[in-house]
N, C-alpha and C positions, 0 to 999 in steps of 0.2 A: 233208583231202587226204592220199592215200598218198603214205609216206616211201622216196623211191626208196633202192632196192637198192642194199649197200654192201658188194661181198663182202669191205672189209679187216675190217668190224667184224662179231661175234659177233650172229647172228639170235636173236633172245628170244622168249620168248612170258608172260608174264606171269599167271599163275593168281592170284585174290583170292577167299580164302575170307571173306565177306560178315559173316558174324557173329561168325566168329574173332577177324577184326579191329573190328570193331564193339564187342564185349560187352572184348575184352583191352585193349582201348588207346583207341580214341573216344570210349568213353561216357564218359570221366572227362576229357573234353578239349572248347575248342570251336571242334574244327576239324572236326567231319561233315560241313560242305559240301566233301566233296573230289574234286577234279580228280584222278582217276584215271590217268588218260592222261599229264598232265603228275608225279603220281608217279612213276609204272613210269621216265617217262626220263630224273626227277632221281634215283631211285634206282638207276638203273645207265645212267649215264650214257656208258659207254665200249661200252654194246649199243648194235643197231640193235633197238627196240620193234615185233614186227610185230602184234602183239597184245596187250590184255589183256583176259583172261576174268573177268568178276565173278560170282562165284556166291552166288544170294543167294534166298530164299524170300518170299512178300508176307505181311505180317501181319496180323491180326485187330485191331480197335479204334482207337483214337482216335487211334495215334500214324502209321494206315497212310496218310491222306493225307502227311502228311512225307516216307516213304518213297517214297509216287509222285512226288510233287516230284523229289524225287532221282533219280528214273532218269530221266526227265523231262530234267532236267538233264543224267546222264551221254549219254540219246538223244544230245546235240550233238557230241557226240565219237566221227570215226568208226573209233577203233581198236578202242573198248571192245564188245564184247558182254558182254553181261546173261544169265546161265544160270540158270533157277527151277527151287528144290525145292517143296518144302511143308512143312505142318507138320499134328503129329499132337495133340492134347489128352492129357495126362498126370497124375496128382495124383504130389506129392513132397511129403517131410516136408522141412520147412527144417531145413538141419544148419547151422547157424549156431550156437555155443556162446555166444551171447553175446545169443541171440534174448531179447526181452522175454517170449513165448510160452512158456521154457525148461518153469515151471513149471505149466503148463498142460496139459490131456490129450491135446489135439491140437495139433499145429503145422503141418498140412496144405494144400497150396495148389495149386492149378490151373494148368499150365504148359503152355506148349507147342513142342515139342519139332523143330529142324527136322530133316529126313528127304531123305536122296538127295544131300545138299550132296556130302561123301564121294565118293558111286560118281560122281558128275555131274564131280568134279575127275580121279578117277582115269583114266576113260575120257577125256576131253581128252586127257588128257597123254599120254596111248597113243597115242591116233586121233592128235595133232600128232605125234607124235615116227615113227611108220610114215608119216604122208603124207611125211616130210621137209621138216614147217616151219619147223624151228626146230632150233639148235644150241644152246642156253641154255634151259633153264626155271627160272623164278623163282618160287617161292610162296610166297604169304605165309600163314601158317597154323601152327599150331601140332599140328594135328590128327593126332596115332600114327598113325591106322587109315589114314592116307596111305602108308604105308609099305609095304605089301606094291605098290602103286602105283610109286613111285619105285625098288622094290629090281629091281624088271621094266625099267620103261626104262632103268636104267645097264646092265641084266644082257642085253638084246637091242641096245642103241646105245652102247656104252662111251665111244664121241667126245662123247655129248650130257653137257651140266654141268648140274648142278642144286643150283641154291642156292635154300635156306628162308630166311626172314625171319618171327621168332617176335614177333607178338607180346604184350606184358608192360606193364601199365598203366605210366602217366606217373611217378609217386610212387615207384615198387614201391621197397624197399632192395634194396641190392646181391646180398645174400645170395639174396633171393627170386627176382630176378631171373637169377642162375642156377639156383634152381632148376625155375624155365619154360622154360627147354630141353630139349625133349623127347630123352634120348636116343636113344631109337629112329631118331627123324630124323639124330640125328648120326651114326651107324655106317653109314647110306647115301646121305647127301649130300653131293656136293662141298664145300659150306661150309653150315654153321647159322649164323646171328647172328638179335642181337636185333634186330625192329622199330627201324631209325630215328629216333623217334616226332619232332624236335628239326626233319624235312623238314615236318612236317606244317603250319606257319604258313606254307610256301612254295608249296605244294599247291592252296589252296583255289580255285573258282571264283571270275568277282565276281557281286555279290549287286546285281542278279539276275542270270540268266542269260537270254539269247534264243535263243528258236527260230526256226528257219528262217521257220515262220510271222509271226515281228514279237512274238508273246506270249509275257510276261517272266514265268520264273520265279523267286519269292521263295525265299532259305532261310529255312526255317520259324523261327519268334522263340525258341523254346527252344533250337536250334540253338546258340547265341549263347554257352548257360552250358553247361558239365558237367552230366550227367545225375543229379541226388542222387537219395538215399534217402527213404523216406518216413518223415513221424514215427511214433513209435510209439505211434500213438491207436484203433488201432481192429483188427478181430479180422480174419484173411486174408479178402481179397473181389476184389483184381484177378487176372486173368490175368495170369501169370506173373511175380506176387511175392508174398513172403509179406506179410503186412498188416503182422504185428507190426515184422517191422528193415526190409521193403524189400527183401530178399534176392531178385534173380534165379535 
């Protein structure tokens, strides 16, 4: 159900960069079953939510049914729209200093790389911000190359606010954790801060979820723990990690 209109409180539109927050702060958490929709409105709770955009690419291998679960999931919620890139095959040396591989002649591994996420966020927030959707944007994302992006919409809508939300694994120290601030993003956002992350046990769907059809989806059973590393037994052979530490 649409949330009627409230011209006292600030219109949002809520941008989620899918993997940014995924790979910076989820995978080391076990909150990935997340209720999006009810994010965006514990996280700014004094907007009116008229959107949130998730952008996100579908992946190759064993872990993609998971993934369709989860849109699957976010389906039931009708504020969220789902925006897809894709992804492209790439070999990277694992720069890990601390790779078991160190001393080895190759440390080489097959990744893959997601493509369009970027131009797919910036174009949003343009096409909202010219239609006049929205007086607030929120993005959650850490992503520099957003920034020629947001330096446009303050610099054509001066009235529109836009606040980042970085973020920065669970654990991180202090120290590190400011240095995941991108400042690029600071020099032309209303506000930076970091991810949250503490909303996140507040967030989640229940398990399982229905759809309108009556059929219940499960979050997946790995869901449950943090995403670990692999041991270091064997020479690089999955998609996009290195064999020896695990390294994404």
């Amino acid at each position: 159900m649409t949330t009627p209109l409230n011209p006292h409180r600030p219109q949002a539109i809520v941008y989620i960069d899918g993997f940014n927050l995924y790979y910076g702060t989820l995978a080391q958490s076990a909150y990935r079953w997340l209720d999006l929709d009810l994010l965006a409105r514990r996280l700014r709770p004094s907007d009116q939510i008229q959107k949130v955009r998730y952008f996100t690419a579908m992946v190759n291998g064993p872990t993609r049914v998971n993934q369709e679960a989860y849109l699957r999931a976010l389906s039931t919620r009708n504020s969220v729209e789902v925006i897809k890139g894709n992804f492209k095959r790439k070999t990277v040396e694992c720069a890990n200093p601390d790779c078991p591989g160190h001393h080895r002649t190759r440390r080489f591994f097959q990744t893959q790389e997601e493509k369009r996420t970027d131009v797919n966020i910036a174009l949003h927030m343009l096409d909202d911000a010219y239609r006049g959707l929205c007086d607030r944007i929120v993005l959650i994302s850490g992503d520099s190359d957003l920034v020629p992006a947001i330096e446009m919409v303050t610099a054509r809508f001066p009235s529109i606010k836009v606040h980042v939300y970085i973020p920065v694994p669970l654990n991180a120290p202090q120290g590190k954790r400011e240095r995941s601030y991108k400042k690029e993003l600071r020099t032309v956002s209303t506000s930076v801060k970091e991810f949250p992350s503490q909303l996140l046990p507040h967030c989640l769907f229940p398990n399982p979820v229905t759809l309108g059809n009556g059929i219940s989806i499960a979050m997946p059973t790995s869901w449950a723990f943090p995403k670990g590393r692999k041991p270091f037994s064997h020479a690089p052979t999955a998609v996009g990690q290195c064999g020896w530490c695990g390294k994404i």
